[in-house]
FIKE-453730 format. One line per field, with one value per residue (C-alpha): residue number from 0; residue in one letter; y negated, z, x. Coordinates in steps of 0.02 Angstrom, whole numbers. Layout:
N
n = [NUM;...]
res = [A;...]
y = [Y;...]
z = [Z;...]
x = [X;...]
//
This chain:
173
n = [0;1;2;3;4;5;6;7;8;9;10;11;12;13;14;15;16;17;18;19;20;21;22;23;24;25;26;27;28;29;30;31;32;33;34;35;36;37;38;39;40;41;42;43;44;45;46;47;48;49;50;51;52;53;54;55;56;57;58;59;60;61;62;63;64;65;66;67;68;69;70;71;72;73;74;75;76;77;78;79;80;81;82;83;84;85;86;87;88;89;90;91;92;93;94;95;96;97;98;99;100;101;102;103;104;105;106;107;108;109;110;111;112;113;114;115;116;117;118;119;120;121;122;123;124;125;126;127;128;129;130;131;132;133;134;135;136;137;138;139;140;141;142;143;144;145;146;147;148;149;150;151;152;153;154;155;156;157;158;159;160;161;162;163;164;165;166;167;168;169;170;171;172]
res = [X;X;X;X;X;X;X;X;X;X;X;X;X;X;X;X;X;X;X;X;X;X;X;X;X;X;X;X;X;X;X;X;X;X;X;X;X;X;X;X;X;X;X;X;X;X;X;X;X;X;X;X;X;X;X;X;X;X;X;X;X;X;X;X;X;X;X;X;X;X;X;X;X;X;X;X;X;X;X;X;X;X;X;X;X;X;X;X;X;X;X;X;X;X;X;X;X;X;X;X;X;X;X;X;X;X;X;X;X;X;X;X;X;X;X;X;X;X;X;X;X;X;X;X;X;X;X;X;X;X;X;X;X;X;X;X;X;X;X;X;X;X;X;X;X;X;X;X;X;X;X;X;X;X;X;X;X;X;X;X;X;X;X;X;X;X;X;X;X;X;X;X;X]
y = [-9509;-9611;-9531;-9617;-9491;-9524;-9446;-9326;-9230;-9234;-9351;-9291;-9240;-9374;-9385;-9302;-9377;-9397;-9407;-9447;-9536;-9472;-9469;-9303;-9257;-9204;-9298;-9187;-9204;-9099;-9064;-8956;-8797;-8757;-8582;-8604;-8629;-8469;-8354;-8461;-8454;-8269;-8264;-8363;-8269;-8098;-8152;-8139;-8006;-7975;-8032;-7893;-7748;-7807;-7963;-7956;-7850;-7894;-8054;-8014;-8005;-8155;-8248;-8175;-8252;-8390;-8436;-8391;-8529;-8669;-8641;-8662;-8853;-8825;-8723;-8797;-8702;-8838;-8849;-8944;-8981;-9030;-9055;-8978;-8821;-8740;-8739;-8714;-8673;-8654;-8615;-8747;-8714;-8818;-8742;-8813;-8751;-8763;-8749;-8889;-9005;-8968;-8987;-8957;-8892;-8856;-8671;-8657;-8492;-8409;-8555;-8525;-8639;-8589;-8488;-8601;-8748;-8709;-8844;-8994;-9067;-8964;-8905;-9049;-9142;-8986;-9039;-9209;-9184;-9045;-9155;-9336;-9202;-9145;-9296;-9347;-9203;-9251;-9127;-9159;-8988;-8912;-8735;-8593;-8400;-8335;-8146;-8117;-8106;-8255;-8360;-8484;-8539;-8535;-8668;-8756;-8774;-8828;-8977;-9030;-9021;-8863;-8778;-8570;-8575;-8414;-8240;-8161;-8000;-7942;-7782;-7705;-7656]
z = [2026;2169;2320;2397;2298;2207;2211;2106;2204;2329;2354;2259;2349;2368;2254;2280;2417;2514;2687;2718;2888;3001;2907;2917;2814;2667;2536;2504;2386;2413;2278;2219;2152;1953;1872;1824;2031;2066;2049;2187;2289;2296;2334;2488;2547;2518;2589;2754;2889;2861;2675;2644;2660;2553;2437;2289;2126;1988;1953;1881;2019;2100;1915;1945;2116;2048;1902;2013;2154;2023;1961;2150;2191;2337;2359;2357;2335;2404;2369;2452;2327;2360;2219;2065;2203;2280;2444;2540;2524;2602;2547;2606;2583;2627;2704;2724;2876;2966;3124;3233;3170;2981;3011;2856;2896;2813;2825;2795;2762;2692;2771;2732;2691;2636;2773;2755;2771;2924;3061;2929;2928;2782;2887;2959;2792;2705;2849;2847;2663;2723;2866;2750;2616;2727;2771;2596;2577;2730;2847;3022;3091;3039;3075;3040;3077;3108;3157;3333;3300;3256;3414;3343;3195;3351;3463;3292;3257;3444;3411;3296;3394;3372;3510;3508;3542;3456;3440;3279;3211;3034;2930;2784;2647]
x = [1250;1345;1382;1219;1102;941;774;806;933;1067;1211;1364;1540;1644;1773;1952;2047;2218;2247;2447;2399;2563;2754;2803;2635;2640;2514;2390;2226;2096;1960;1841;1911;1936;1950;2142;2165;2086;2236;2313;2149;2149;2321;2303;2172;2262;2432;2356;2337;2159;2162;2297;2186;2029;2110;2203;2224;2107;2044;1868;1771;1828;1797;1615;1615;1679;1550;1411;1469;1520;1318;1270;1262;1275;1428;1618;1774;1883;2078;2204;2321;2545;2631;2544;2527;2362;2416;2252;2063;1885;1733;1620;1419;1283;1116;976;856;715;782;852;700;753;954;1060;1223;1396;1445;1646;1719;1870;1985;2164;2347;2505;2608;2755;2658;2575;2579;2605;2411;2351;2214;2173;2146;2047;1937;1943;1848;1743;1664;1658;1568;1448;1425;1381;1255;1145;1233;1220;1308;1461;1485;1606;1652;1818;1870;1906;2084;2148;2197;2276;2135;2023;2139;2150;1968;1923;2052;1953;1801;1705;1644;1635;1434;1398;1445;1431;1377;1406;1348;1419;1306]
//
């Protein structure tokens, strides 16, 4: 199916790309996530303040997780990808609503990059493909959560545009 769509469903993602736009960036490709990258995916997201209290250990239940979003069309764990090396993810998700005259929307989560390669444009290309994919899928809104704590993702995410236009609330079950 081109990235156009059809009838019968939803455009596809684009295909993997690479952003290398300033010299001092690394050349990274970001694509959609396979099973053999998800050892590095969890160990992104536990080598991280918050990730180090509830990430990590046994890999079953993320391979769960995992199976569960690769059936989901409409759910992307992206990597960005240096070398042979995972060196960042996001979950992206699309959602489509009723509100906002029918908007769909891209939900990314669970945004992380390699500590040591903080600062180098990793971030900024993960999002370069997460906005040209929602793109793609009809999305006219991008939207995201991140904990209270973390100053700097929030300064990052308002240079790339976002607003903070919400507060959140979340519930354990």
């Amino acid at each position: 199916m081109s990235a156009a769509g059809s009838a019968s469903g939803p455009p596809e993602p684009p295909e993997p790309s690479t952003h290398a736009e300033q010299p001092d960036r690394p050349e990274v490709t970001v694509r959609a996530g396979r099973i053999e990258d998800l050892e590095a995916i969890v160990g992104l997201l536990a080598h991280d303040g918050l990730g180090r209290g509830r990430d990590g250990g046994d890999l079953a239940p993320y391979a769960a997780a995992f199976a569960r979003m690769v059936a989901d069309r409409n759910q992307i764990q992206a990597v960005a990808e240096l070398g042979g090396q995972v060196v960042g993810t996001m979950q992206f998700t699309i959602i489509h609503g009723l509100s906002r005259r029918g908007t769909t929307r891209a939900q990314i989560e669970g945004v992380r990059t390699l500590s040591t390669l903080r600062g180098r444009g990793i971030g900024e290309q993960l999002f370069a493909w997460a906005f040209e994919t929602a793109r793609a899928k009809g999305a006219t809104l991008v939207q995201l959560t991140s904990d209270t704590s973390r100053g700097n993702a929030h300064r990052f995410y308002e240079r790339l545009g976002f607003v903070a236009s919400h507060t959140g609330f979340k519930k354990e079950l």
